[in-house]
C-alpha positions as CSV (number, residue, x, y, z in Angstrom):
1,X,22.5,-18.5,-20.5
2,X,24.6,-15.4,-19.9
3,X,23.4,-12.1,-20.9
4,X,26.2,-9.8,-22.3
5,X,24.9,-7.3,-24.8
6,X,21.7,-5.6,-25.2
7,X,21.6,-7.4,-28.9
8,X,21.3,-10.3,-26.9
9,X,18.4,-9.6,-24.4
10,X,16.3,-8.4,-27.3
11,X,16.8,-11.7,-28.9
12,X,15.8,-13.4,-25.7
13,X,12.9,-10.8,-25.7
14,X,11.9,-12.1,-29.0
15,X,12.2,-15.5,-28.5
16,X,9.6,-15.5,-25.7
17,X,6.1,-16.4,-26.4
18,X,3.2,-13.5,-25.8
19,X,0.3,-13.7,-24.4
20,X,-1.6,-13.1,-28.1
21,X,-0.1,-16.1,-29.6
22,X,-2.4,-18.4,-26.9
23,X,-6.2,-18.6,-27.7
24,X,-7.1,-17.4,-24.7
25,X,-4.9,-15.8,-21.6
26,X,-5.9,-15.7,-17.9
27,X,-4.5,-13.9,-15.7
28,X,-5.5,-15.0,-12.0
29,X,-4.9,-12.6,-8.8
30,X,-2.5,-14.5,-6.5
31,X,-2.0,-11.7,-4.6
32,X,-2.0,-11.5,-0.7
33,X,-5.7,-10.5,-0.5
34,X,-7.1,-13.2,-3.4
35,X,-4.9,-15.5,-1.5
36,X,-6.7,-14.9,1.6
37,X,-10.0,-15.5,-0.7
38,X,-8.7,-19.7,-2.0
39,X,-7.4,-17.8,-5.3
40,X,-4.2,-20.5,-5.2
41,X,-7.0,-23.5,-4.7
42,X,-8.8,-21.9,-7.3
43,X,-5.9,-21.7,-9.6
44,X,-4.9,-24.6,-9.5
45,X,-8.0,-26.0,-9.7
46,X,-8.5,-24.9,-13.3
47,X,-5.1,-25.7,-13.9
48,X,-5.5,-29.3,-13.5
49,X,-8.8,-28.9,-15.8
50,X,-6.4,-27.0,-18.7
51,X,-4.0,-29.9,-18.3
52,X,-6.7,-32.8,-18.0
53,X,-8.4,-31.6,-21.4
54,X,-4.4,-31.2,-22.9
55,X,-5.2,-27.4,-23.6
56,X,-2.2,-25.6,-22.7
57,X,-1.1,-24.9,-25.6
58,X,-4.0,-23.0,-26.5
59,X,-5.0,-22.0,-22.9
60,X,-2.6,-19.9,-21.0
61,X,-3.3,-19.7,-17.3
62,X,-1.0,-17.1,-15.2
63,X,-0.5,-16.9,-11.7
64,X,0.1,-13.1,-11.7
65,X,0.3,-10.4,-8.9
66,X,-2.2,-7.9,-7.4
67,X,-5.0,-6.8,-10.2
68,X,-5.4,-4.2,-7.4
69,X,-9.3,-4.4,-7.5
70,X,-8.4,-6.2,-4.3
71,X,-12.0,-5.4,-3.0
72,X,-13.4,-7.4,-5.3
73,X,-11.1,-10.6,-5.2
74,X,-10.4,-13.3,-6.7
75,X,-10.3,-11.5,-10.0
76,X,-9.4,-12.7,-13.1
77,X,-8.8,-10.7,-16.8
78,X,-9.6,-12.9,-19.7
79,X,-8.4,-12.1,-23.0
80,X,-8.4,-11.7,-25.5
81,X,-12.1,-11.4,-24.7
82,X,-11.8,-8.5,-22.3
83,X,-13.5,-10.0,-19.9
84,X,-12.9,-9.4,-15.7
85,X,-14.5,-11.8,-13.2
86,X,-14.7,-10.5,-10.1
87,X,-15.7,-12.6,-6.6
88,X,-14.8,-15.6,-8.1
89,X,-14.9,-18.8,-5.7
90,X,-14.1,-22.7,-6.0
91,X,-17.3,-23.6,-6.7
92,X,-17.3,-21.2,-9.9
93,X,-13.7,-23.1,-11.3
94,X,-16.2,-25.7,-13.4
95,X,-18.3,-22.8,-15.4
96,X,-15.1,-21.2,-16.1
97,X,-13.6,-24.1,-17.6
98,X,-16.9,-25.4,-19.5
99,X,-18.5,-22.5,-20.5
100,X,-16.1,-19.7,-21.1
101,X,-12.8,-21.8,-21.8
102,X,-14.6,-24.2,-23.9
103,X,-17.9,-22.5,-24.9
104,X,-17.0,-18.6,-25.1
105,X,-20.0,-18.1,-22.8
106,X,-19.2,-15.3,-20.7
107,X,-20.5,-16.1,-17.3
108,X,-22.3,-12.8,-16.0
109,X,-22.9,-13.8,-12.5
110,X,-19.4,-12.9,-12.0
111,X,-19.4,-9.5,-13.8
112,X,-18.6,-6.9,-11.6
113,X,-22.2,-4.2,-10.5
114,X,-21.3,-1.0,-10.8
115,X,-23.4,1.1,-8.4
116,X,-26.2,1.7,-10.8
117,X,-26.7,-1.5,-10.9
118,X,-24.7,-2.3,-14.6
119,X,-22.8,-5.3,-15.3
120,X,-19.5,-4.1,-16.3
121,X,-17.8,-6.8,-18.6
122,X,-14.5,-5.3,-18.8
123,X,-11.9,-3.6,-16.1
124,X,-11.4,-1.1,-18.7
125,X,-14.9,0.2,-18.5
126,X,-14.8,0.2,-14.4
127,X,-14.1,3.7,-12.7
128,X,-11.8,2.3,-10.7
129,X,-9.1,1.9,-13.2
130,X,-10.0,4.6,-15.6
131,X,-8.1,7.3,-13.8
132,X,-5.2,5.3,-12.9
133,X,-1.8,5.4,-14.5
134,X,0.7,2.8,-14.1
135,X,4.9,3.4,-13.5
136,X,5.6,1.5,-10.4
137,X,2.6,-0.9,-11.1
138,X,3.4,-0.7,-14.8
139,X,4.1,-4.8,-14.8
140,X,2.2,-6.2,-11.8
141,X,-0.5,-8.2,-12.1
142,X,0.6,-8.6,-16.3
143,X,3.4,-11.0,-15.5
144,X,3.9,-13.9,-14.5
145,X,6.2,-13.1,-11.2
146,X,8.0,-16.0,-11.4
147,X,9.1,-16.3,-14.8
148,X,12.2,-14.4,-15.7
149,X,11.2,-14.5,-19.4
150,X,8.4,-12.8,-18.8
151,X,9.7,-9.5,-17.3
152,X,12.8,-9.7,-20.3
153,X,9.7,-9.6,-23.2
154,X,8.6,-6.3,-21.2
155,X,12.1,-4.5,-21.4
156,X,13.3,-6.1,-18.4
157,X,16.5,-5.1,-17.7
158,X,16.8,-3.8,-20.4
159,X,17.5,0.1,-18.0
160,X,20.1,-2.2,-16.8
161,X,21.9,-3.0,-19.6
162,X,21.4,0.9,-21.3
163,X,23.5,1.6,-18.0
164,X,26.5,-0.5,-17.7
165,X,26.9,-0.1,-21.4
166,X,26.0,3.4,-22.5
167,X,26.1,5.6,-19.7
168,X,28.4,6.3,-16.7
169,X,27.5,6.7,-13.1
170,X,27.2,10.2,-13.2
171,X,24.8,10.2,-15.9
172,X,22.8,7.7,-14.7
173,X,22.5,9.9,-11.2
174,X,22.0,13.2,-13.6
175,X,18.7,11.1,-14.7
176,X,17.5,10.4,-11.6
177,X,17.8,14.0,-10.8
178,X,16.4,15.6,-14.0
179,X,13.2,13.1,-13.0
180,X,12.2,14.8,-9.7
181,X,11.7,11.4,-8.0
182,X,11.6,11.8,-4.9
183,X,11.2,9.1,-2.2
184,X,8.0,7.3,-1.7
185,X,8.3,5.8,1.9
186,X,7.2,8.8,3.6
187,X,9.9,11.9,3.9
188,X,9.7,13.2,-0.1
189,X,13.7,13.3,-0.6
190,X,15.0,13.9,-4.0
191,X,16.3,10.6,-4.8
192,X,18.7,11.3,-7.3
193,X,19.9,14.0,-4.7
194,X,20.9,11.1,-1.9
195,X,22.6,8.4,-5.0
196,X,24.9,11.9,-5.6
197,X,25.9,12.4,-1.9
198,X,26.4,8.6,-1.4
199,X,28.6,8.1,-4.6
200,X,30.3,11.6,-3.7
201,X,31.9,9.9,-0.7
202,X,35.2,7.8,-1.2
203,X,34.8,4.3,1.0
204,X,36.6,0.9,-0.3
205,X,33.1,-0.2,0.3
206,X,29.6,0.4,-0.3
207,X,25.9,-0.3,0.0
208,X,22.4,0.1,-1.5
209,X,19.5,-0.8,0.7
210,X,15.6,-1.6,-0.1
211,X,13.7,-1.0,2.4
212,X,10.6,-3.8,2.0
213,X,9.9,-2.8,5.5
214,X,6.2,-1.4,5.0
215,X,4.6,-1.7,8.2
216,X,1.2,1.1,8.2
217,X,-1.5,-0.8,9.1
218,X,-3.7,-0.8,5.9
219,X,-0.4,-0.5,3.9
220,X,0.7,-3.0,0.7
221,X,1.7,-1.1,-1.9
222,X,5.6,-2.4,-1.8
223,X,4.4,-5.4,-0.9
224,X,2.3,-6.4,-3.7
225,X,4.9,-4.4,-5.9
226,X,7.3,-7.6,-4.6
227,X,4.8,-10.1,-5.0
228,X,3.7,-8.7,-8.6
229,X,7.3,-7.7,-10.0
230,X,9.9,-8.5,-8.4
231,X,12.8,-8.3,-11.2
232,X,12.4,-4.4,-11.3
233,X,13.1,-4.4,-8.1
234,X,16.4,-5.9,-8.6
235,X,17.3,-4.5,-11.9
236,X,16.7,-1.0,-10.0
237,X,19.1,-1.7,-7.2
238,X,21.7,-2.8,-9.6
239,X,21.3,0.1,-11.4
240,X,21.6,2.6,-8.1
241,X,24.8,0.5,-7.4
242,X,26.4,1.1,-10.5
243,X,25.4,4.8,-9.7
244,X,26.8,5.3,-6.6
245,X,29.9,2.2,-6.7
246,X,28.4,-0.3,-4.7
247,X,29.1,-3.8,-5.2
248,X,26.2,-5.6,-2.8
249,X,22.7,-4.5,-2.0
250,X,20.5,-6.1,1.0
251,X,16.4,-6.0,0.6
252,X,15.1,-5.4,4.6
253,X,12.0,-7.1,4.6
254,X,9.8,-8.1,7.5
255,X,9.8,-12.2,8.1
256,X,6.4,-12.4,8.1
257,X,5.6,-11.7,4.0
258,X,6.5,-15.3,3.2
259,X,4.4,-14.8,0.4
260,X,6.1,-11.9,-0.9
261,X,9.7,-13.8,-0.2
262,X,8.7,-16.8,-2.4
263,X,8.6,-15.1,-6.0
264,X,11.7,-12.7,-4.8
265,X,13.4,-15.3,-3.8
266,X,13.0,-17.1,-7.3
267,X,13.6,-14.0,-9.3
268,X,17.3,-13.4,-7.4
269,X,18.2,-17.0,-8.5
270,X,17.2,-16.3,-12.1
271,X,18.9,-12.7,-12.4
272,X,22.0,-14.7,-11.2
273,X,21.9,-17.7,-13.7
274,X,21.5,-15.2,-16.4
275,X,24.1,-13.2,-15.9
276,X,22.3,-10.2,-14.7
277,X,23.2,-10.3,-11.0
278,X,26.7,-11.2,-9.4
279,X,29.8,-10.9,-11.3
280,X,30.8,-9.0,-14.5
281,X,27.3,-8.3,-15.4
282,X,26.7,-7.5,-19.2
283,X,30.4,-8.3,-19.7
284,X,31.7,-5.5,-18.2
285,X,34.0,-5.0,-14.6
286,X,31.1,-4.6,-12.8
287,X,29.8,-6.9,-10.0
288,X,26.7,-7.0,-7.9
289,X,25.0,-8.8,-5.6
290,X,21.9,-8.6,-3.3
291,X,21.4,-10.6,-0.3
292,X,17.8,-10.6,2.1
293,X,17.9,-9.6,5.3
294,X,14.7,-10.3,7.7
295,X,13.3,-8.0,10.0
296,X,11.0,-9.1,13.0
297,X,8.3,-6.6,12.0
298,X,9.1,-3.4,14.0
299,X,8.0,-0.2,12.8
300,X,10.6,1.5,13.5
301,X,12.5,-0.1,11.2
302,X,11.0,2.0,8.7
303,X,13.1,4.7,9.5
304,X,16.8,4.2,7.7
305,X,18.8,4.3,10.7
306,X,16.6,2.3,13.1
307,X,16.6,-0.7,9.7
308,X,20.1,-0.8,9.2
309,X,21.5,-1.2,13.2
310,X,18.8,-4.0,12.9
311,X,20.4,-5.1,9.7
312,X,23.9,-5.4,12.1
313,X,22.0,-7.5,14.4
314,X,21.5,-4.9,17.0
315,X,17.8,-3.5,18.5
316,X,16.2,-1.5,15.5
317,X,16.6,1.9,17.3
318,X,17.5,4.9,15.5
319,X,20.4,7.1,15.5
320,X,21.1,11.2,15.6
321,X,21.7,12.4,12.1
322,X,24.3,13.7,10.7
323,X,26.2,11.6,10.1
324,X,23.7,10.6,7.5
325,X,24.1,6.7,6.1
326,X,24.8,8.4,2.7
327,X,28.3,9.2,4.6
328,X,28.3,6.3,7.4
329,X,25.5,3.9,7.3
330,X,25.5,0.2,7.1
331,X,28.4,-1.1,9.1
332,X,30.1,2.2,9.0
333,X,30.3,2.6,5.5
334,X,28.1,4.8,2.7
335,X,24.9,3.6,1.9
336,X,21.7,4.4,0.4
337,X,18.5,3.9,1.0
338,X,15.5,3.6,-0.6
339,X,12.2,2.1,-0.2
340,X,10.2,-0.4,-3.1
341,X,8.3,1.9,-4.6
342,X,10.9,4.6,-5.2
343,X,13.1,2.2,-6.4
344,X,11.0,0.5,-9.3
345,X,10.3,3.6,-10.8
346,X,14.0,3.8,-12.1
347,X,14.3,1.6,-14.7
348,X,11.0,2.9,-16.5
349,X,12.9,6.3,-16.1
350,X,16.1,5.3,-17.8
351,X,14.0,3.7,-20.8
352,X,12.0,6.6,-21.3
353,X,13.9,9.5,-19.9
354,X,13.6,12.1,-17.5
355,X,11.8,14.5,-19.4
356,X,9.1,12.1,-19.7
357,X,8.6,11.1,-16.3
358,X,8.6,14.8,-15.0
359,X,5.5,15.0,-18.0
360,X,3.9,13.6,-15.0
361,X,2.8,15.1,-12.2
362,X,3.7,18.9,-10.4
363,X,6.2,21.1,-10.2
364,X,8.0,19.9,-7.2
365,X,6.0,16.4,-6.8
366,X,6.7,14.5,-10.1
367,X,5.4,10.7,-11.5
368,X,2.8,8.4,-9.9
369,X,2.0,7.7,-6.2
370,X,0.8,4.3,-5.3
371,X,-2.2,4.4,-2.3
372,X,-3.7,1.6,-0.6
373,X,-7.4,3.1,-0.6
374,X,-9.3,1.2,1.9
375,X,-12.1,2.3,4.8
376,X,-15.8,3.7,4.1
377,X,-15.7,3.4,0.0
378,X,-17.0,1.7,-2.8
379,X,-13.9,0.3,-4.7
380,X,-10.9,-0.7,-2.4
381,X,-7.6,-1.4,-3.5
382,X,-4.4,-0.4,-5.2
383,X,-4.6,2.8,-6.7
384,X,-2.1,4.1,-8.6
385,X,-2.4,8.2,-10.0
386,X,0.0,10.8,-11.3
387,X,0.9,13.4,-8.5
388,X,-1.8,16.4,-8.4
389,X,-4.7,14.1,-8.8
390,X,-7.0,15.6,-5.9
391,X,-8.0,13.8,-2.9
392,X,-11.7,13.9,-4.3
393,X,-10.7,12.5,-7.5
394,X,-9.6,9.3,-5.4
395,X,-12.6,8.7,-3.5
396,X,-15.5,9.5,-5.5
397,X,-14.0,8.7,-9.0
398,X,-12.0,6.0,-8.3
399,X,-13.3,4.8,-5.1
400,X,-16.8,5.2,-5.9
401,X,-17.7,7.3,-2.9
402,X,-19.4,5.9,0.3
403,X,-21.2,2.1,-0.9
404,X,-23.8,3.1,1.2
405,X,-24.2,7.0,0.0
406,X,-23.4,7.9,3.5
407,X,-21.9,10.8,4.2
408,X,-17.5,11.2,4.0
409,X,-16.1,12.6,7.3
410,X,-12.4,12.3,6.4
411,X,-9.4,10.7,5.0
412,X,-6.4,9.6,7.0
413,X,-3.7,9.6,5.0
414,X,0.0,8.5,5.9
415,X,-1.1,5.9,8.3
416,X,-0.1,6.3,12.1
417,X,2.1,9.3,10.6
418,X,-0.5,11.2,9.2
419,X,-3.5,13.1,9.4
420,X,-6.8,13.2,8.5
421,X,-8.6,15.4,5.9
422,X,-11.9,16.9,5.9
423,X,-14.1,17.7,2.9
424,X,-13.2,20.7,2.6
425,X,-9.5,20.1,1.4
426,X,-10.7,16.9,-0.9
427,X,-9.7,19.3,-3.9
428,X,-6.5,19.7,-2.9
429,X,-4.1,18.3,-5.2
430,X,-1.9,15.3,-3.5
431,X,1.3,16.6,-3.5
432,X,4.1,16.3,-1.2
433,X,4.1,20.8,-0.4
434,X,0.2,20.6,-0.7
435,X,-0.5,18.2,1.6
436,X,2.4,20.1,3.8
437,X,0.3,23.4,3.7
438,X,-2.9,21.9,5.4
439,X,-1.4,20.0,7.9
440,X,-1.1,16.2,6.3
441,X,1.7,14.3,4.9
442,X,2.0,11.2,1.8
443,X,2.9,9.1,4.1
444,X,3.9,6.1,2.5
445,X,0.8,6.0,0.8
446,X,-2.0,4.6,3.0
447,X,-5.6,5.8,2.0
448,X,-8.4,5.5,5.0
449,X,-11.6,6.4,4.4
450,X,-14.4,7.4,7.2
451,X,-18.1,8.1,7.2
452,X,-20.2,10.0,9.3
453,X,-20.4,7.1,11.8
454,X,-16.8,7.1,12.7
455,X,-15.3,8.1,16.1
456,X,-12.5,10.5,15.8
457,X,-11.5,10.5,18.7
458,X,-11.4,6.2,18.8
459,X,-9.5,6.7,15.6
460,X,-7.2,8.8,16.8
461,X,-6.9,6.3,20.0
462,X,-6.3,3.6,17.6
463,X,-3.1,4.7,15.5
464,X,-1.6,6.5,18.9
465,X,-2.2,3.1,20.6
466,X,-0.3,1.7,17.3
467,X,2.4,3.8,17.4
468,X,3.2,4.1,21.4
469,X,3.1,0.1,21.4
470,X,6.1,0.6,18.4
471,X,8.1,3.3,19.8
472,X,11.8,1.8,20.5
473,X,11.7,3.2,23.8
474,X,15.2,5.0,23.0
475,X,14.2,8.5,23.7
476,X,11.7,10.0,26.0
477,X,9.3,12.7,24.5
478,X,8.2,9.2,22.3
479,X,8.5,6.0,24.9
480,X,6.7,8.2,27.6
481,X,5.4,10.6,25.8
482,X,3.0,8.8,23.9
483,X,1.7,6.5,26.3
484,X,0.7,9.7,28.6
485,X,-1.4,10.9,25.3
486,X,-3.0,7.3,24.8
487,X,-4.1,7.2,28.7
488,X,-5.4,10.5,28.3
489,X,-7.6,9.1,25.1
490,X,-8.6,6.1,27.1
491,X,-9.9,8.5,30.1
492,X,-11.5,10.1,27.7
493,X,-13.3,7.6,25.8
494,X,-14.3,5.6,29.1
495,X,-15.5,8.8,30.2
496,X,-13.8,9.8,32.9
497,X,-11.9,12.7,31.5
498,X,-12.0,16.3,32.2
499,X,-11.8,19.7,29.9
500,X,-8.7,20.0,30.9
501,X,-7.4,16.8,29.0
502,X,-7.4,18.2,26.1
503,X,-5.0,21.1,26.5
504,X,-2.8,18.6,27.8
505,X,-3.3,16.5,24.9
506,X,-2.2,19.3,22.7
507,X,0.8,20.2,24.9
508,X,2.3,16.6,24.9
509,X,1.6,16.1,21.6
510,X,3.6,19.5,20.4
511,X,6.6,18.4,22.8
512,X,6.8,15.4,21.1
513,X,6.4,16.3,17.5
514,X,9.5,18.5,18.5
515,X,11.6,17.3,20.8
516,X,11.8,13.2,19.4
517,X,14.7,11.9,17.9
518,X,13.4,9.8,15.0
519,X,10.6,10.2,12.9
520,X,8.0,8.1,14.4
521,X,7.8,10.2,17.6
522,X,8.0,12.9,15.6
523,X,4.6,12.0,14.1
524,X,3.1,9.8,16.0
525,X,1.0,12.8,17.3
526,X,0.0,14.1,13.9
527,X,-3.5,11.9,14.0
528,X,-4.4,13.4,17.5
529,X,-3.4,16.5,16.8
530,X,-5.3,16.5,13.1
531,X,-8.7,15.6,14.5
532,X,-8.4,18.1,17.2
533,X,-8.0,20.6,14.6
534,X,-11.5,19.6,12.5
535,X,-13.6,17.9,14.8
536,X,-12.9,19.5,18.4
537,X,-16.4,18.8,19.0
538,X,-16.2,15.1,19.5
539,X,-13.1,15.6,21.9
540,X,-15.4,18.0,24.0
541,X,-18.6,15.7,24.0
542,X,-15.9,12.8,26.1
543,X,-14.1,15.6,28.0
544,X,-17.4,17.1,29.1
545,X,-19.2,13.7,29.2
546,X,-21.7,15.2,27.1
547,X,-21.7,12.1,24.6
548,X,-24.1,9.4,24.4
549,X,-22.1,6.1,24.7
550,X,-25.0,3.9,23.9
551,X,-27.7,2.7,21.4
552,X,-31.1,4.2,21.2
553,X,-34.2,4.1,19.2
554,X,-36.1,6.9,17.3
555,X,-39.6,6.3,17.9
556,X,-40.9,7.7,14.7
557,X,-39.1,5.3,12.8
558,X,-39.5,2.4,14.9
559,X,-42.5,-0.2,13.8
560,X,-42.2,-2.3,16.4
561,X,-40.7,-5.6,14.3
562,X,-38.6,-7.1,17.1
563,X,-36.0,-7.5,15.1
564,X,-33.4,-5.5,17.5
565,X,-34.9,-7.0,20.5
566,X,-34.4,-10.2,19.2
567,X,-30.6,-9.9,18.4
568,X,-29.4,-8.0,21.4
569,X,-26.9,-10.5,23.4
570,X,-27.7,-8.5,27.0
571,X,-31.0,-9.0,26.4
572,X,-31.2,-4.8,26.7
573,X,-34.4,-3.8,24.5
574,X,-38.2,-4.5,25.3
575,X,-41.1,-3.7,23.8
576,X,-44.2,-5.3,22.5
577,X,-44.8,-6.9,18.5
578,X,-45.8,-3.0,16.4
579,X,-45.0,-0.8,19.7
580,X,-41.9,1.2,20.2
581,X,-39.2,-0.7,21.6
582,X,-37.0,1.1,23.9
583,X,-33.4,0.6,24.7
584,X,-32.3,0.5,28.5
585,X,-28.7,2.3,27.7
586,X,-27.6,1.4,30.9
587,X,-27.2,-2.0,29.9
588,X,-26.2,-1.3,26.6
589,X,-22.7,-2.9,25.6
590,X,-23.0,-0.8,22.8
591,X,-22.2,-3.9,20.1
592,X,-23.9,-2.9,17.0
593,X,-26.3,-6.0,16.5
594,X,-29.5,-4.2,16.8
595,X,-28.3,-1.4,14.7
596,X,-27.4,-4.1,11.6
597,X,-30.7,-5.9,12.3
598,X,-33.1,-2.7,12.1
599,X,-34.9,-2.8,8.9
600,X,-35.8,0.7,9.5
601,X,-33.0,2.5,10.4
602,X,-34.5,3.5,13.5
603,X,-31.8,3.1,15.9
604,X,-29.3,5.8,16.9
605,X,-25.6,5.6,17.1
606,X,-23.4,6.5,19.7
């Protein structure tokens, strides 16, 4: 069936059956974290129960995307009885089916504990959702992924067809603009700014590029995003290349998110049998198409110019700008660029209009940010806020704070790009300029936290080690640059650095931030450079071998259980059943067992 008018998509809306018309609806997580956790097994699993017992008409079992609880997975939302399970395994399938399907037993060993001990029956009544606002995530883990109709009874394409039919190009860039979105891969552009500039220059050809490419270790926000909702992806790019008169649009994503290619796949092939992708779409002259292009998982890639000389099947190295691919990108010709996340917040703005997503946020950051919040808290997962929310707000609110009440240290935000952020800025509102003003960038939107056990200065070594083993190698302040900072860290942390390693630390990592061509050299120092800044003192305690590299054992604390001894794998610790064990730290490997195994919290860190 073709769809021509916007008569005829809200027919097709209509005609679609909802959720409430089934007696009961589950929506099951087959995310990429469930998934690692037997969701699909389980899934289908119950499935073949529903269909053994001939319930699906009544029972209505969704495979949807992330329910961004991902800490908690498998999850499942039951309604209408407003019920989450949370941890749910294979063996748990049967008392689903028997006594909440068929009973209406609600099963309270998989309720999710809050941390005073409550059992929380509904994600509604969790902290973790209660602050959180969806745009980008405003259909994932609601819709079945894979089933066109699905995204149609939400207003799906619906922006699309308001577009072709009601609005010109320039209007639909005037939107854009009068929104304040900017971009949500990392540099903040306005990105009704970069459609005007590429649909400003004349070309007989031009091009629209998603950039799936999320690499940040600890990153999946556009990732699940695909996996979740993958029509609003392509009803967004057709609606920036109506904007800016292009006529095909490519999706750069990495070859290794086969799970996220599956439903994206299926969703292209359905847009095009409708009508709503290829030629003459809603009737009228114009034509669009988007093709997938796979990258072999460099970071680099991330930046626009590095993707798109990979898209021509060259090494993914960037080029000088200008020219900028708004004037001569892809295969010479104009092309914008924009990543997931930026782009699925479009078609919610041309529903609703600009006014009302600029209703959200601050004055020169506006809408949602999506962060992967992960590290030393609570309640990890996808966390989606309106810009201006404060850092604090996050990770005591949201996250739940430490799950151990330890103390927080910091927050690296922006992945290998970023920084880290110490308690004292956690009320600062996460903006794009307010994150600028203390030294720390969005990032794409990866949320670490840390506790009072963790190493700066091996955190540090860790994302430069990340980002030195990415460079491209094309210029020199990043190819050599950065491995001269990481042997510096490893000297350091093997202890056989000097005092004077750290000026040259701060030296090479200035020279770098300034004199690299792309942006990944250009930050690649900023988590060195960050935690020199707030905790000098651990940099010191390596460069002036000050620090203790080993386990030890306070003896006030200690009563003597055996329990350490008894674990250690270099057989390390002696002492007698209730006497103070002692630790011989020159044979300490320093692997953590004895520290799990105390019962007493007697032994030392490093």
């Amino acid at each position: 069936m073709k769809t021509n008018s916007l008569d005829s998509l809200k027919t097709w809306a209509k005609s679609v059956r909802s959720d409430s018309e089934f007696r009961i609806t589950i929506l099951a997580c087959a995310g990429t974290s469930c998934l690692s956790s037997e969701s699909d097994l389980i899934i289908e699993m119950l499935q073949a129960k529903i269909d053994e017992h001939n319930l699906n008409g009544e029972v209505n079992l969704k495979k949807v995307g992330c329910l961004r609880f991902c800490g908690e997975g498998p999850i499942m939302f039951i309604e209408p009885d407003n019920i989450t399970y949370v941890r749910v395994a294979i063996k748990d399938v049967d008392d689903i089916f028997t006594k909440h399907i068929l009973e209406g037993t609600t099963i309270t060993r998989l309720l999710y504990t809050s941390k005073k001990n409550e059992l929380i029956e509904s994600y509604e009544n969790m902290n973790f959702f209660k602050k959180q606002f969806r745009i980008a995530l405003r259909n994932v883990g609601d819709i079945d992924p894979r089933n066109i109709d699905e995204y149609v009874a939400q207003d799906g394409y619906k922006a699309l067809g308001m577009s072709l039919l009601e609005k010109t190009p320039d209007e639909v860039i005037k939107i854009v603009k009068e929104s304040g979105l900017r971009g949500r891969g990392g540099g903040g552009f306005p990105t009704g700014l970069k459609w005007a500039y590429t649909a400003a220059v004349k070309s007989d050809e031009k091009y629209v590029i998603c950039n799936a490419d999320e690499g940040d270790p600890g990153a999946f926000m556009d990732r699940s995003i695909i996996e979740g909702d993958p029509h609003s992806l392509i009803e967004a790019m057709t609606i920036a290349g109506y904007a800016i008169g292009a006529n095909q649009g490519y999706i750069y994503i990495r070859a290794e998110y086969a799970i996220s290619l599956e439903p994206l796949n299926i969703a292209l092939n359905q847009a095009k049998e409708h009508g709503l992708l290829g030629e003459n779409i809603f009737g009228t002259d114009f034509s669009f198409d988007i093709g997938i292009k796979l990258g072999a998982g460099a970071f680099v890639c991330g930046e626009e110019t590095a993707l798109i000389r990979s898209m021509e099947g060259h090494r993914g190295e960037p080029d000088k700008k200008p020219p900028y691919p708004s004037e001569s990108g892809f295969r010479g010709k104009p092309t914008s660029v924009n990543n997931v996340e930026t782009f699925v917040n479009v078609p919610a703005i041309i529903l609703n209009g600009a006014e009302w997503f600029a209703s959200f946020g601050t004055e020169r950051s506006k809408g949602t940010k999506v962060f992967a919040l992960a590290g030393n808290v609570k309640n990890i997962g996808l966390v989606e806020v309106p810009m201006g929310t404060t850092l604090r707000e996050i990770i005591f609110d949201i996250g739940g704070g430490h799950p151990e009440n330890k103390t927080i240290k910091a927050v690296q935000i922006g992945g290998p790009s970023g920084g880290v952020i110490t308690e004292e800025y956690f009320d600062t509102p996460i903006d794009y300029d307010s994150l600028t003003a203390i030294g720390a960038m969005m990032g794409s939107g990866g949320l670490i936290v840390m506790d009072e056990d963790s190493d700066m200065v091996e955190i540090a070594k860790f994302y430069l080690d990340f980002t030195q083993d990415e460079s491209c190698g094309k210029c020199t302040p990043c190819r050599i640059g950065t491995k001269r900072m990481f042997e510096i860290l490893e000297r350091l942390t093997n202890m056989e650095g000097e005092p004077a390693d750290l000026e040259r630390l701060e030296t090479l990592g200035y020279n770098i931030k300034n004199t690299s061509l792309c942006g990944l050299g250009q930050t690649a120092p900023n988590p060195v450079l960050s935690t020199m800044k707030f905790f000098k003192e651990e940099y010191e305690a390596y460069a002036y071998r000050t620090k203790r590299t080993s386990y030890a054992i306070e003896g006030k604390k200690c009563i003597g259980c055996t329990k350490c001894a008894r674990v250690c794998p270099v057989n390390c610790i002696t002492g007698k059943v209730r006497e103070i064990h002692t630790i011989d730290e020159s044979a300490c490997i320093a692997c953590g067992a004895c520290y799990d195994a105390c019962p007493t919290q007697a032994i030392l860190k490093p």
